[in-house]
Structure formats: C-alpha cells, structure tokens
C-alpha positions in Angstrom: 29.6 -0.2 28.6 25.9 -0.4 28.6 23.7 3.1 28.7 20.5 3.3 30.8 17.9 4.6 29.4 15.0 6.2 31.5 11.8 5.8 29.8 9.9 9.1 29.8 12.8 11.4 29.5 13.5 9.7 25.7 11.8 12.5 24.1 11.1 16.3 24.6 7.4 16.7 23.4 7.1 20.1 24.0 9.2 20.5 21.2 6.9 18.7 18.5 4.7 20.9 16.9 1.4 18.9 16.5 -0.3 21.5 14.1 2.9 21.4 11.6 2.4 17.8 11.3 -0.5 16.2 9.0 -2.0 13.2 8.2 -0.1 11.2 5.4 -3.7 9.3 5.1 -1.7 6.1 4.0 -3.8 5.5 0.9 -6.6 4.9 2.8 -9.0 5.5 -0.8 -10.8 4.0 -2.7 -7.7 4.0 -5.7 -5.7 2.3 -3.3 -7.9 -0.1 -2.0 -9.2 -1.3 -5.2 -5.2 -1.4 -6.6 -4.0 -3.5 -3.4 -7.2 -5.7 -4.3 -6.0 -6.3 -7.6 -2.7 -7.3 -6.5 -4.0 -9.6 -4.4 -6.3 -11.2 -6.4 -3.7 -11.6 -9.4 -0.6 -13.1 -6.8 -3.2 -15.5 -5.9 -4.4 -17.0 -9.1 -0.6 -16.4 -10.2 0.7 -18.6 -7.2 -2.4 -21.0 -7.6 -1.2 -20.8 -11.7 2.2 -22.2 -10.3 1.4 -25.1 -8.4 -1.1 -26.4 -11.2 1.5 -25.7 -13.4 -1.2 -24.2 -15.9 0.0 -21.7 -17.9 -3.4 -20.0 -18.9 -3.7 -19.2 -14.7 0.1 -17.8 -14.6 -0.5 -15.7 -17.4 -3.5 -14.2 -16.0 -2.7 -13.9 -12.2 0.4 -11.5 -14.1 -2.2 -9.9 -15.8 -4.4 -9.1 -13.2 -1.3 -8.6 -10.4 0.1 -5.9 -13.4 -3.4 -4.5 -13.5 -3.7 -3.3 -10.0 -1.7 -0.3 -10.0 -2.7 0.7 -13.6 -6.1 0.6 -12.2 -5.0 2.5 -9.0 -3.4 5.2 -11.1 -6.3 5.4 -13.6 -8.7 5.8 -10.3 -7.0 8.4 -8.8 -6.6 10.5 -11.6 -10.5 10.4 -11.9 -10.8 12.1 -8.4 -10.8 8.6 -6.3 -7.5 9.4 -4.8 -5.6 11.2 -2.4 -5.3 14.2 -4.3 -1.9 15.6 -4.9 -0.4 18.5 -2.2 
C-alpha cells in the first residue's frame, strides 16, 4: 500500500533550533584546499604514470597523492586550518 506524502507538512520547522546549529565550514581553508590539490595533482601524474607504464611517474604521482594530507595536517597545525572546537 502506497503512503501519500504532502509536501510541506514533511517537517515541523518550528521545532529546529537555528541558533543551536553551526556551521561545519566543510574545510573550506586554506589546509584543505592546498591537501585536496595535492591529491589531485599526485592521482593525476599517478594515472598518467599508469598508462605510460613509466615507473618514475607512478612512483611520484604516490608520492605526491601521499603528500597531500601530510601537507594538510602540517598546515593546519600552523594556524591554516579550521581550528579545533
């Protein structure tokens, strides 16, 4: 048996407390950024590595792809982060 389902009536806002809830801020920093960049850059020159089948290029697209979120980590504890709550 199929349920109808009134849009609208889904959810009682009143009951949400807007000021309890905060901003997660997603890693929208500069740590993060930078880190994701890294990532990035290092699957691309890994993937690139793999279909030239050059070894040198695998070995550093892993390098740089593992770098990333040393480098995010190392960023953030020098104040480029979202600090910690």
């Amino acid at each position: 048996m199929a349920t109808t389902r009134r849009a609208g009536n889904d959810l009682d806002r009143s009951a949400i407390d807007y000021d309890r809830i905060k901003d997660p801020g997603h890693g929208n920093t500069p740590a993060a950024w930078m880190g994701v960049f890294l990532m990035l850059v290092g699957s691309t020159i890994l993937a690139l590595g793999i279909v030239l089948e050059s070894d040198v290029t695998i070995w550093t697209g892993v390098i740089i792809a593992v770098a990333g979120p040393v480098v995010g980590l190392i960023m953030r504890a020098a104040g480029k982060g979202k600090p910690r709550s």
